[in-house]
PATORMAR-552923 format. One line per 3 residues: for each residue z, y, x of N, C-alpha, C. Coordinates in nm, 4 decimals. Layout:
REM PATORMAR-552923
Z,Y,X,Z,Y,X,Z,Y,X; ...;
This chain:
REM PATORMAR-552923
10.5947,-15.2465,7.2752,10.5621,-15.1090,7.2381,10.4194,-15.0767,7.2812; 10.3543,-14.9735,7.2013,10.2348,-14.9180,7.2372,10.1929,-14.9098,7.3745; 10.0685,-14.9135,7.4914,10.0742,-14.8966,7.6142,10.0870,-14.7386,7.5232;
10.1113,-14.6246,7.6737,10.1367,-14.4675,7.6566,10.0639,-14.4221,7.7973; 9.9665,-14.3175,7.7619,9.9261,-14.2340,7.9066,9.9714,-14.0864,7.8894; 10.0731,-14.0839,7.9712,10.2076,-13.9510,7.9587,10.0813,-13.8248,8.0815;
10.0938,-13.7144,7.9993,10.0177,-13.6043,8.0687,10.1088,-13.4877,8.0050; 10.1563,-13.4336,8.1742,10.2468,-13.3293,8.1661,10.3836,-13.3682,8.1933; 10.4669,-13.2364,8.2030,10.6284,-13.2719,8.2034,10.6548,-13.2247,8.0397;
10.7747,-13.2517,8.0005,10.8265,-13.1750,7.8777,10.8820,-13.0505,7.9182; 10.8340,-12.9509,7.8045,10.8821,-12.8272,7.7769,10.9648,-12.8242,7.7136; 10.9834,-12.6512,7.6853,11.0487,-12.6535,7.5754,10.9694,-12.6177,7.3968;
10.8529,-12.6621,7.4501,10.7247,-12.6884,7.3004,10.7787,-12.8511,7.2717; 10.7541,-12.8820,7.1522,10.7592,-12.9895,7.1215,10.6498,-13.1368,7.1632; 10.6864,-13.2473,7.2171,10.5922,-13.2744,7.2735,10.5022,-13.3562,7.1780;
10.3841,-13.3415,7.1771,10.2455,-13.3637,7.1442,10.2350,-13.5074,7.1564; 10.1980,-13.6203,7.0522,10.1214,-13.7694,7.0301,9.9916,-13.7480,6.9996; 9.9403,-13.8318,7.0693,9.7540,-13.8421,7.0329,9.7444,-13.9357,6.9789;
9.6854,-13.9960,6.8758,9.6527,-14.1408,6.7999,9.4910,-14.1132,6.7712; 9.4356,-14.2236,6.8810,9.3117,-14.1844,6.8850,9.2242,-14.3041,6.7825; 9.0849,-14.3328,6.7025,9.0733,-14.4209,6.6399,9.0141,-14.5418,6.6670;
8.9288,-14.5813,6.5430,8.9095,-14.7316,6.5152,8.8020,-14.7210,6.6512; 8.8378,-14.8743,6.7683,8.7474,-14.8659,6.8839,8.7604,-14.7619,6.9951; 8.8650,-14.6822,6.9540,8.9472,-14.5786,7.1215,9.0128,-14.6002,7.1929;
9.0115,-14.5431,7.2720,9.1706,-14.5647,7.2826,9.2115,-14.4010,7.3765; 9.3432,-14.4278,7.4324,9.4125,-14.2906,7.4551,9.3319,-14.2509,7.6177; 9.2547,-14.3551,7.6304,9.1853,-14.2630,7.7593,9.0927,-14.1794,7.7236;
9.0194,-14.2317,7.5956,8.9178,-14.1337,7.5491,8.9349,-13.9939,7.5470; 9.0871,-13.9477,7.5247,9.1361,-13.7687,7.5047,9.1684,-13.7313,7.6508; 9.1828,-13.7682,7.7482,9.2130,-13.7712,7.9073,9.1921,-13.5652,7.8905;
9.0472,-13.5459,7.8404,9.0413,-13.4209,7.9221,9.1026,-13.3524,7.8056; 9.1155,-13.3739,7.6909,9.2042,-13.2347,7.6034,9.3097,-13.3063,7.6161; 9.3924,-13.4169,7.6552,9.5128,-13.4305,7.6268,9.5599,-13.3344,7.8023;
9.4813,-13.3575,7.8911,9.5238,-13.2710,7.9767,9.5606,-13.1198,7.9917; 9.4203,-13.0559,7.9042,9.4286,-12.9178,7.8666,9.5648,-12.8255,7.8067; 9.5536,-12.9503,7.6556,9.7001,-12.9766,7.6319,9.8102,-12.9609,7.6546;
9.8546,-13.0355,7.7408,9.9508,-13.0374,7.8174,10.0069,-12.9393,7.9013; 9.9172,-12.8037,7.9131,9.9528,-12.7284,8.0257,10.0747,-12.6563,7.9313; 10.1174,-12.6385,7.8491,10.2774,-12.6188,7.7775,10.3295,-12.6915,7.6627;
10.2862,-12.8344,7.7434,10.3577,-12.9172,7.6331,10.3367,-13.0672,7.6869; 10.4100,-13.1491,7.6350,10.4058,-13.2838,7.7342,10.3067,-13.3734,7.6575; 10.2362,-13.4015,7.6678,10.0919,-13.4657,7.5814,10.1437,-13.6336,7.5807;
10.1569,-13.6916,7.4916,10.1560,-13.8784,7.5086,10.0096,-13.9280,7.4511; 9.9352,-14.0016,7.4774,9.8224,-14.0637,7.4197,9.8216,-14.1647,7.4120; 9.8260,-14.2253,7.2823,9.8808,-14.3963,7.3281,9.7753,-14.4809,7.2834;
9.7606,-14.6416,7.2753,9.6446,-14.7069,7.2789,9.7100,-14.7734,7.1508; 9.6706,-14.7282,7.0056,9.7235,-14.8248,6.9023,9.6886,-14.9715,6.9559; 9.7362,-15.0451,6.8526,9.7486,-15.1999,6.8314,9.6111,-15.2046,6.8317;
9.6055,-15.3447,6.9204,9.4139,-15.4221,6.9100,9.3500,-15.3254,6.9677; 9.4124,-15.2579,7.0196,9.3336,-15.1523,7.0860,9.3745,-15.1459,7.2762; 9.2817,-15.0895,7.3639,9.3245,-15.0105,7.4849,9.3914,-15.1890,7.5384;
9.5109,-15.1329,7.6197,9.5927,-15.2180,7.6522,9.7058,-15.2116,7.5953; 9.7198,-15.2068,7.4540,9.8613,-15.2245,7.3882,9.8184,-15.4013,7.3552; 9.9674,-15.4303,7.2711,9.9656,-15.5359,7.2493,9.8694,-15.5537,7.1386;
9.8558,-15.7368,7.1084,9.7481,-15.7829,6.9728,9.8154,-15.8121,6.8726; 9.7877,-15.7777,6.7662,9.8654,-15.8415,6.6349,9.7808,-15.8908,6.5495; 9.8509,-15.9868,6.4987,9.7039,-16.0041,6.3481,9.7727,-15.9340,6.2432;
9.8372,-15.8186,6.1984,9.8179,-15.7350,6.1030,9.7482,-15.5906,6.1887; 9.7029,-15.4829,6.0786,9.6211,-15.3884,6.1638,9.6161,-15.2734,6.0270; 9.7300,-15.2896,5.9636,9.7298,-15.1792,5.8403,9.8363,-15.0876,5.8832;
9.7802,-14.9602,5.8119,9.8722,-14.8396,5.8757,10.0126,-14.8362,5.8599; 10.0681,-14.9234,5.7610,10.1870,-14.8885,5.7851,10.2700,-14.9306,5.9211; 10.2173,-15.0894,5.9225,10.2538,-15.0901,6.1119,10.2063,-15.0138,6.2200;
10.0710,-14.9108,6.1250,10.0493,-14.8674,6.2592,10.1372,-14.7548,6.3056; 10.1773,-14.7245,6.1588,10.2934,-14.6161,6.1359,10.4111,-14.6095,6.2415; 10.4250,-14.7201,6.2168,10.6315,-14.7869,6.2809,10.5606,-14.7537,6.4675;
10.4302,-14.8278,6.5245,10.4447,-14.8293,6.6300,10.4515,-14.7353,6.6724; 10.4153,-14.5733,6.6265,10.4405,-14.4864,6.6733,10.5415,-14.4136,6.6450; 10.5962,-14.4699,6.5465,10.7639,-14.4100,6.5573,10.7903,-14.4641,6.6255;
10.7908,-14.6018,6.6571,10.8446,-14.6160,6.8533,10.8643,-14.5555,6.9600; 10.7419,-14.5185,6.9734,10.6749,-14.4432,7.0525,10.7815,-14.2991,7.0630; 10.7509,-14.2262,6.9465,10.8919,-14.1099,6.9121,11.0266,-14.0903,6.9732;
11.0694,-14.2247,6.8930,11.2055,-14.2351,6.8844,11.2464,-14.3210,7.0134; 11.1542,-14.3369,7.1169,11.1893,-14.4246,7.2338,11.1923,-14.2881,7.3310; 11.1088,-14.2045,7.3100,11.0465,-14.0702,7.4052,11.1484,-13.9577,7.3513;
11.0714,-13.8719,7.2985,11.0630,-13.7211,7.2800,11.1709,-13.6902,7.1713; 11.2436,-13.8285,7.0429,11.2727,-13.8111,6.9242,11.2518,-13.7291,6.7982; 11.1549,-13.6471,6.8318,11.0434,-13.5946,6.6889,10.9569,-13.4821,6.7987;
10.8019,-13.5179,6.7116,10.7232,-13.4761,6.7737,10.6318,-13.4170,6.6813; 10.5279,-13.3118,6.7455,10.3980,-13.2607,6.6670,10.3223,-13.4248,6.7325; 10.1914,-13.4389,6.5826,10.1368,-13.6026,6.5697,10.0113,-13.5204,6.5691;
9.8985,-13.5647,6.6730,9.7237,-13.5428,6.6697,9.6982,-13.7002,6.5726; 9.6104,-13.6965,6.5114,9.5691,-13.8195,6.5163,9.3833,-13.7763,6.4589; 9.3037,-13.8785,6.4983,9.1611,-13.8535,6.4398,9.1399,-13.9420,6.3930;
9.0612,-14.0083,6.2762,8.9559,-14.0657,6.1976,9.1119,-14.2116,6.1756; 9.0943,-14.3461,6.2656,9.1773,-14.4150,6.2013,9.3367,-14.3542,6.1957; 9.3047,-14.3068,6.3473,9.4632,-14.2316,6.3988,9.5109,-14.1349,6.3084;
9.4196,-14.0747,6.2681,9.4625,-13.9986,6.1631,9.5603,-14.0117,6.0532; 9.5143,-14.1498,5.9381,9.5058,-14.2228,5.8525,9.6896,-14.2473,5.9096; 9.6905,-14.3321,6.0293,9.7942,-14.3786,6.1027,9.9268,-14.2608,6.0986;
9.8653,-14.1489,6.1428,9.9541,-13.9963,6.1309,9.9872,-13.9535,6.0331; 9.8882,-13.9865,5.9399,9.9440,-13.9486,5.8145,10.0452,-14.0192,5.7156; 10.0463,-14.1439,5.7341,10.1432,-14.2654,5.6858,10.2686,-14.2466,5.7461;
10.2228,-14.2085,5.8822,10.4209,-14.1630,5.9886,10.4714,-14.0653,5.9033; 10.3503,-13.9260,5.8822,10.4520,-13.7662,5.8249,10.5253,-13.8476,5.6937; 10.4364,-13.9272,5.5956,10.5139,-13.9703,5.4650,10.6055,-14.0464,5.4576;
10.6219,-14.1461,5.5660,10.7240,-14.2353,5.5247,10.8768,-14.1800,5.6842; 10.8084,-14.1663,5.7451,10.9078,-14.0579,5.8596,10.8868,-13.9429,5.9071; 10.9705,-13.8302,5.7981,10.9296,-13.7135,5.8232,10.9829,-13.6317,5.9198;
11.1038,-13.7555,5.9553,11.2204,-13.6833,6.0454,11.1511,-13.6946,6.1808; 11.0375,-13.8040,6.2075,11.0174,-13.7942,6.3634,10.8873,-13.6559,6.3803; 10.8198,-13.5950,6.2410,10.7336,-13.4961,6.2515,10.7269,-13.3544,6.2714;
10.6969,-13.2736,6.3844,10.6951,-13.1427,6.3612,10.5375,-13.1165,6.3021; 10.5213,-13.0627,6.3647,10.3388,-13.0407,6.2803,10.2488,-13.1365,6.3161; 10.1363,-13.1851,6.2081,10.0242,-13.2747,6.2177,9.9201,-13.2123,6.2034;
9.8669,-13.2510,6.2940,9.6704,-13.2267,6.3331,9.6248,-13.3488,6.2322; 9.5520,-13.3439,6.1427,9.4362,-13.4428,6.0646,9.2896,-13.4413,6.1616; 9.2782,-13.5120,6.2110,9.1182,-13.5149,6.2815,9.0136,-13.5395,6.1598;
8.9509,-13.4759,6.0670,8.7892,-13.5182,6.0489,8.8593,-13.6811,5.9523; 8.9405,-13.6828,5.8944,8.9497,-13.7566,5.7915,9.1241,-13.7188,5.7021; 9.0658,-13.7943,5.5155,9.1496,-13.7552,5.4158,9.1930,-13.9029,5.4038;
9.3548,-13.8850,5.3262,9.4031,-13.9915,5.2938,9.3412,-14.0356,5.1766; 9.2408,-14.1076,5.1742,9.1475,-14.2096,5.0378,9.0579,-14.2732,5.0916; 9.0211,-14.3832,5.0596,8.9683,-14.5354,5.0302,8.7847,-14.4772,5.0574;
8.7502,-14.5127,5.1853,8.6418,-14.4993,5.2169,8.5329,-14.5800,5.1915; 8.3791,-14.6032,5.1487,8.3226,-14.7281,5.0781,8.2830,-14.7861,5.2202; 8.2264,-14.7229,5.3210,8.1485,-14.7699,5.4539,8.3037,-14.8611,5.5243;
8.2042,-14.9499,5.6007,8.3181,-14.9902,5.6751,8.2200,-15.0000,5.8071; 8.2738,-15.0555,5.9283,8.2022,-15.0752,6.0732,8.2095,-15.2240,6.1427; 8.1926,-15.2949,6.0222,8.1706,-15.3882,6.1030,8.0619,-15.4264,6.1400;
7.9356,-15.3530,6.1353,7.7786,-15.3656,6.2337,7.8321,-15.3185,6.3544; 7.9228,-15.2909,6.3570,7.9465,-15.2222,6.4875,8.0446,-15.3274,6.5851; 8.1183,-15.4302,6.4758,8.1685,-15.5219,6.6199,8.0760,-15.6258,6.5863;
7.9316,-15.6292,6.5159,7.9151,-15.7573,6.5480,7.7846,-15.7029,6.6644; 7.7864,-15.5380,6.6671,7.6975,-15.5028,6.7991,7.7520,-15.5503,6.9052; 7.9029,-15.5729,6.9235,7.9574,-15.5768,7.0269,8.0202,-15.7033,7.0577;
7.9479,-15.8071,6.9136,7.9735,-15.9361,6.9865,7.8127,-15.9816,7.0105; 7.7328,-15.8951,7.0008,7.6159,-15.9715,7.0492,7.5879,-15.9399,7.1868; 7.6523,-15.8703,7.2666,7.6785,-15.8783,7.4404,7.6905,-15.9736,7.5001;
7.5824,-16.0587,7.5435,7.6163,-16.1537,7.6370,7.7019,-16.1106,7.7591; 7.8452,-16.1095,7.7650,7.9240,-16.0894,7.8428,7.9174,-16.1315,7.9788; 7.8138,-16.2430,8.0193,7.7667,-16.3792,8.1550,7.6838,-16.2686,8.2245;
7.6216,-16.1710,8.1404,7.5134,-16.0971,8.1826,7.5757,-15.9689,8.2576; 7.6886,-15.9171,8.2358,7.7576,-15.7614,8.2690,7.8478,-15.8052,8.4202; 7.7501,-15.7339,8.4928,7.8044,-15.6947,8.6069,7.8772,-15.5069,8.5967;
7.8004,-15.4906,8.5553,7.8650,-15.3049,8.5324,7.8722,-15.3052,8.4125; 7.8978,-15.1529,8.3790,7.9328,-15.0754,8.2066,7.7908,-15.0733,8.1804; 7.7279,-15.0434,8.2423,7.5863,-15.0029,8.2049,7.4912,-15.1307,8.1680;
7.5261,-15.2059,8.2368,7.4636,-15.3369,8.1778,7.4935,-15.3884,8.0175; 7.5980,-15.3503,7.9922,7.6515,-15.3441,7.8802,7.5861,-15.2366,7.7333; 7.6297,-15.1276,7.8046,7.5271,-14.9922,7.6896,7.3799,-15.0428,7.6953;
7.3151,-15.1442,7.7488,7.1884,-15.1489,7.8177,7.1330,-15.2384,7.6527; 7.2337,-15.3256,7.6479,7.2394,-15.4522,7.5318,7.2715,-15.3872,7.3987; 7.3585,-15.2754,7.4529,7.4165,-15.2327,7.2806,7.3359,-15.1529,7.2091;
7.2203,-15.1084,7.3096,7.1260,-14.9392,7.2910,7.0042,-15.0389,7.1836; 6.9715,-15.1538,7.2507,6.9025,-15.2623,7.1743,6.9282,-15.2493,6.9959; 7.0439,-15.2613,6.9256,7.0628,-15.2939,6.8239,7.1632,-15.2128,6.7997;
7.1710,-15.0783,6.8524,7.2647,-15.0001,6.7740,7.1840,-14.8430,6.7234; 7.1416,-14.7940,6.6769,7.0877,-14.6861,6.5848,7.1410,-14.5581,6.6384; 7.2655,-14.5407,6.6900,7.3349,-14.4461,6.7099,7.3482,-14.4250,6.8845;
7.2528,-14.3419,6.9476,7.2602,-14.3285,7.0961,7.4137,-14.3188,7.1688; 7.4789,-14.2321,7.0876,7.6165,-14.2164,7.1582,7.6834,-14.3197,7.1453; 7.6910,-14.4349,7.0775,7.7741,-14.5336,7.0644,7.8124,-14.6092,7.1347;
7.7020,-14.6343,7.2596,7.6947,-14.7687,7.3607,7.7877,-14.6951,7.4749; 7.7511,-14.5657,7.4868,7.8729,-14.4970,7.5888,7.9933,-14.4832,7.5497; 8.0625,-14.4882,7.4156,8.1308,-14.5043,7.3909,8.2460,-14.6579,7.3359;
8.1499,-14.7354,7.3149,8.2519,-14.8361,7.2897,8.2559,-14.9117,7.4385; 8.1619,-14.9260,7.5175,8.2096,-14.9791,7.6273,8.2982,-14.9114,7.7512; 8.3442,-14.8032,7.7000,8.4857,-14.7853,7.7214,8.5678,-14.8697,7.7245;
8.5500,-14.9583,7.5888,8.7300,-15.0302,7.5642,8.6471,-15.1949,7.6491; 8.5630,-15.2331,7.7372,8.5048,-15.3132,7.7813,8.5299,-15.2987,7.9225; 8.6472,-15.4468,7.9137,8.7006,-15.5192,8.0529,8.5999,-15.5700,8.1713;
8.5282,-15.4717,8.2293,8.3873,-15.5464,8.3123,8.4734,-15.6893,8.4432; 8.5139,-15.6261,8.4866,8.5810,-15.7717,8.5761,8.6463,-15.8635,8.4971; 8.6832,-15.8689,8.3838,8.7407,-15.9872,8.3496,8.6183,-16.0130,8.1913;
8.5502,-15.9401,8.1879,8.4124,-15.9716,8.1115,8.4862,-15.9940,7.9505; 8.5815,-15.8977,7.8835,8.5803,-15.8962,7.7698,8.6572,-15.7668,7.7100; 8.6098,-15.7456,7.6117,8.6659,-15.6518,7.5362,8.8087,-15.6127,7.5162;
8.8211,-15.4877,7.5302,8.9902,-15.4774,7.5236,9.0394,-15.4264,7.3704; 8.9231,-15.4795,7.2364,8.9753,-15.4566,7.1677,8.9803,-15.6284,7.0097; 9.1015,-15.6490,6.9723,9.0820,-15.7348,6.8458,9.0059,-15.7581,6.8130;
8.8369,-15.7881,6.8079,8.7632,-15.7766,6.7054,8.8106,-15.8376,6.5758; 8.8353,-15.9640,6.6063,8.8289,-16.0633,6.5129,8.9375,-15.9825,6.3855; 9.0418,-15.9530,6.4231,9.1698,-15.8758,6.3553,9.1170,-15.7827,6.2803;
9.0083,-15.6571,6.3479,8.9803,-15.5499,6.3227,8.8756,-15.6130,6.1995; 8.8015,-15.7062,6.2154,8.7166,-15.7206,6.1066,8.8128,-15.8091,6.0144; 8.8977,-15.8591,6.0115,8.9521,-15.9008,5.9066,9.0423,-15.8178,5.8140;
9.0721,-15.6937,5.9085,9.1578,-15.6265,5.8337,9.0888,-15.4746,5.8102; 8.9282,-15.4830,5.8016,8.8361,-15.3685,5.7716,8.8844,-15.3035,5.6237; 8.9114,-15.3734,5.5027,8.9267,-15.3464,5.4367,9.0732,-15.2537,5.4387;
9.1808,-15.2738,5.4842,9.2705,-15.1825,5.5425,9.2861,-15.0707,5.5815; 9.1661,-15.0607,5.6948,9.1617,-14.9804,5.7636,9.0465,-14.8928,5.6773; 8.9321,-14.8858,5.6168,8.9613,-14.8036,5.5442,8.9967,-14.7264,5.4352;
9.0774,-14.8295,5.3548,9.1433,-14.7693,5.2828,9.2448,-14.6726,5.2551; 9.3971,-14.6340,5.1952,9.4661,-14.5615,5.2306,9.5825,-14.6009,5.1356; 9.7214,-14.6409,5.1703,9.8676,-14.7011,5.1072,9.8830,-14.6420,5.0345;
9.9479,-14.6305,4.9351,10.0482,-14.5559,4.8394,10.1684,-14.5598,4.8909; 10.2089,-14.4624,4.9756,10.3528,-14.4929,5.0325,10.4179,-14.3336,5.0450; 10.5459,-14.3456,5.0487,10.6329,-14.2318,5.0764,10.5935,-14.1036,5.0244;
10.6824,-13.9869,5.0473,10.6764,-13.8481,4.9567,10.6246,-13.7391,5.0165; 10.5657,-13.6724,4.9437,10.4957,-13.5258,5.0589,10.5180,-13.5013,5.1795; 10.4721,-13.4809,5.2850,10.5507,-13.4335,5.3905,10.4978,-13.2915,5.3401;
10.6571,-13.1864,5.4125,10.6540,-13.0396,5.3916,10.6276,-12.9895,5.5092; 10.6083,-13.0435,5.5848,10.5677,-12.9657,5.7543,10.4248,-12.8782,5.7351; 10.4145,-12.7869,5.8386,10.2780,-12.7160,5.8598,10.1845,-12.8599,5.8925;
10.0387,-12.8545,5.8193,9.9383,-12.9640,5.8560,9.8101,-12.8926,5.9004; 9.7583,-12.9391,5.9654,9.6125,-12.9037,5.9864,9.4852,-12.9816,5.9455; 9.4292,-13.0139,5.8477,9.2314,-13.1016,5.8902,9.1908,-13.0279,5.9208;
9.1206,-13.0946,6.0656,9.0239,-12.9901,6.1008,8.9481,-13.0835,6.0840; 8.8083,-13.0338,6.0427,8.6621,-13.1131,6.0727,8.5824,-13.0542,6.1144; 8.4861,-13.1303,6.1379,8.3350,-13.1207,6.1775,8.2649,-13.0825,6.0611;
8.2182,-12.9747,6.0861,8.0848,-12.9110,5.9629,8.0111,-13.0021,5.9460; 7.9683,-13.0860,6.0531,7.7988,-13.1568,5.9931,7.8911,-13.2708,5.9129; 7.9920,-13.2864,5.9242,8.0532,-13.4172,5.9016,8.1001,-13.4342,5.7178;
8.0787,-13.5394,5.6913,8.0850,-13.5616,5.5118,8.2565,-13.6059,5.4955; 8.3240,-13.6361,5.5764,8.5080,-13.7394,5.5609,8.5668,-13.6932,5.4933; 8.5894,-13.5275,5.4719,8.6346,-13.4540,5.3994,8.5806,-13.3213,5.3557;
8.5702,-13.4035,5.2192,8.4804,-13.3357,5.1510,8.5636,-13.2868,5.0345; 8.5194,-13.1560,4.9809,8.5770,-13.0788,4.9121,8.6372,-13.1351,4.7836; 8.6254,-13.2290,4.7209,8.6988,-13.3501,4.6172,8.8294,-13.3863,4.6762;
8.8357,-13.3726,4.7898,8.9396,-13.4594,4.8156,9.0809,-13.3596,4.8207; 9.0816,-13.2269,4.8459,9.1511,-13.1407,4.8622,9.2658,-13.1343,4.7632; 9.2270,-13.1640,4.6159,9.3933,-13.1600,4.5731,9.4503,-13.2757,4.6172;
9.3519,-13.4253,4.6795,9.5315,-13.5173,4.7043,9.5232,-13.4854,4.8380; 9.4934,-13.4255,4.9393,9.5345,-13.3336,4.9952,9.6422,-13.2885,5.0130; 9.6291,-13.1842,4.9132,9.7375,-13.0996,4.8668,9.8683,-13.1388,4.7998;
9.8291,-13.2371,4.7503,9.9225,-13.3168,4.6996,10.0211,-13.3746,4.7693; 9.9871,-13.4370,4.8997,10.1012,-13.5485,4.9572,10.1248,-13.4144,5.1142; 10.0424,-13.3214,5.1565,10.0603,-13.2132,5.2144,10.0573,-13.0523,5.1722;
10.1409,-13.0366,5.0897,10.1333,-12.9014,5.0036,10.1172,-12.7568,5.1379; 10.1291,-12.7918,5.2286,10.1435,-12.6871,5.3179,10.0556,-12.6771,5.4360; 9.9244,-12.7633,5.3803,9.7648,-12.7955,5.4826,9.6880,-12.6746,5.4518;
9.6419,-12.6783,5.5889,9.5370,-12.5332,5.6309,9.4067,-12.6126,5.6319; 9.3271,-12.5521,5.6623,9.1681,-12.6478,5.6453,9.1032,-12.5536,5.7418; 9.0470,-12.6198,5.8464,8.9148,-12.5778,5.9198,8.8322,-12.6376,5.9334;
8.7033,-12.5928,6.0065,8.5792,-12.6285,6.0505,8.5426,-12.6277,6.1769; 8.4969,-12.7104,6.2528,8.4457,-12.6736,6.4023,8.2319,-12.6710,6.3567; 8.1942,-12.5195,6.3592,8.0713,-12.5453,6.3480,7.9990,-12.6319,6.4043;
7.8897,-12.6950,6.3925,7.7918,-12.7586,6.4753,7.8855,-12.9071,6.5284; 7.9724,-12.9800,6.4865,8.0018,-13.1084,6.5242,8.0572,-13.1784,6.4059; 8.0192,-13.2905,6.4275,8.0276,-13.4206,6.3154,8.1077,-13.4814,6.3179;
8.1443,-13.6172,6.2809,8.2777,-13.6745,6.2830,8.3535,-13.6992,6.4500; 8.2963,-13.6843,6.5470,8.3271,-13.7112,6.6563,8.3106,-13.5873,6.7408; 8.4277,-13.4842,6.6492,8.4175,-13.3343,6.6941,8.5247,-13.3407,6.8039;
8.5930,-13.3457,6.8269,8.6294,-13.3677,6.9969,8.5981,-13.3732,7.0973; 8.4958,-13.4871,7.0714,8.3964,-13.5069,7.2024,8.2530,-13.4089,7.2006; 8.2101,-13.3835,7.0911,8.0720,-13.2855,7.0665,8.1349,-13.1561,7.1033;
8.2552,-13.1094,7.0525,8.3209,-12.9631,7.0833,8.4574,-13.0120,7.1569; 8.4823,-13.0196,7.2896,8.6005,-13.0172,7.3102,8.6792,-12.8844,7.3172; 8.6150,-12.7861,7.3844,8.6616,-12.6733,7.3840,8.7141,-12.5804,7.2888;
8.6903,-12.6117,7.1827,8.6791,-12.5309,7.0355,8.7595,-12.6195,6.9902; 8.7505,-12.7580,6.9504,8.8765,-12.8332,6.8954,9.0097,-12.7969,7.0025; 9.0120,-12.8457,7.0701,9.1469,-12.7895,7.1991,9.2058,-12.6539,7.1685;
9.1014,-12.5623,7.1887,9.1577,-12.4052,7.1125,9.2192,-12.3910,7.0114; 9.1409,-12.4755,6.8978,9.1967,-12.5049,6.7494,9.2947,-12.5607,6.7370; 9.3364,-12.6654,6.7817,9.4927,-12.7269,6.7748,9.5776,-12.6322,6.8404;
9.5333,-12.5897,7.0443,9.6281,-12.5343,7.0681,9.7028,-12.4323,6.9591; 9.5756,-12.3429,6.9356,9.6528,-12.1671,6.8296,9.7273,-12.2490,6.7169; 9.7236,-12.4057,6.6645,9.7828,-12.4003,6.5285,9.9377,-12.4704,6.6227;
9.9287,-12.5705,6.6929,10.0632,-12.5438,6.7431,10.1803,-12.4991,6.7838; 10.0920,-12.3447,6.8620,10.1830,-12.2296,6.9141,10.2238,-12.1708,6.7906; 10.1354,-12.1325,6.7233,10.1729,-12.0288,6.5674,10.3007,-12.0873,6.5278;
């Protein structure tokens, strides 16, 4: 089963899954899954190839689906689902094909359809780390700041970077074989009718106004927001304002 970082006791709110994405894992939400939690039992778990869950060589959503009905149906037996960008994708495949383990879904900053970009400059940034060389994290962002374009990135992926045992705690090899997967999107299962939320990031392009009738289509009962001033990685740019935003759509 998924590793799980449990924050909070259970209420009587329904308890809350985080499915965080491609290159996260569930420590990354630590401070809103905590916030969170103050009336409701928060789980954050480390998908597959990811964190410290187990490795698989498949990495398409519908397994990523099942592992968190695990997760569900081992815990809480139906839950409100966060998920962002892959997690999302992942959350959204659970509401369609198991609607029974869903109370309400958060969409993070992505739509169910077939994206053209993919990231694999981004694990071959992170296989060009001479690993012989990393005594700390920072030695690490030090190599990635070299050949990565994007300042926030090096603080962020060496997160999922094992410094005492000098390797990555995520699949690469898997993740780039199964890029095409990941971002694409299944044809699977029937509307879910639950309350939904996307929220995005204003500066952010993922969901973009085209996409809204299939949308609407496989979630007839989705609300749509904006967090001003943050981009696809509106969580971390706005935590306070995303946190607010989920909390009010949960309680409602």
């Amino acid at each position: 089963m998924l590793n799980t970082i449990l924050h909070g006791e259970p209420t009587e709110n329904p308890t809350l899954v985080i499915v965080h994405g491609l290159f996260g894992s569930g420590r990354n939400w630590g401070v809103i899954a905590k916030r969170l939690s103050e009336d409701r039992q928060v789980i954050a778990v480390d998908q597959r190839n990811h964190g410290s869950s187990p490795w698989f060589d498949e990495h398409d959503y519908e397994s990523m689906a099942a592992d968190i009905a695990e997760v569900i149906e081992q815990g809480p037996g139906r839950a409100d689902v966060l998920g962002h960008s892959m997690g999302g994708k992942a959350a959204m495949v659970l509401a369609l094909t198991r609607p029974d383990l869903v109370n309400r879904l958060v969409i993070a900053d992505v739509a169910p359809v077939a994206y053209s970009h993919d990231q694999n400059q981004n694990i071959d940034a992170m296989r060009s780390v001479d690993l012989s060389k990393v005594e700390r994290r920072s030695d690490a962002m030090a190599q990635l700041a070299e050949v990565l374009d994007d300042a926030t990135l090096p603080a962020f992926f060496t997160q999922s970077l094992d410094v005492p045992e000098k390797r990555w705690r995520l699949n690469l090899d898997v993740l780039e074989r199964e890029m095409p997967r990941i971002i694409g999107f299944p044809e699977v299962g029937s509307p879910f009718g639950e309350p939904t939320l996307f929220l995005s990031g204003a500066e952010s392009s993922y969901v973009k106004p085209e996409y809204r009738d299939r949308i609407k289509a496989l979630f007839p009962k989705a609300r749509f927001a904006k967090i001003p001033g943050a981009g696809h990685w509106l969580h971390a740019e706005k935590p306070r304002e995303f946190e607010q935003t989920v909390g009010a759509f949960l309680r409602a």
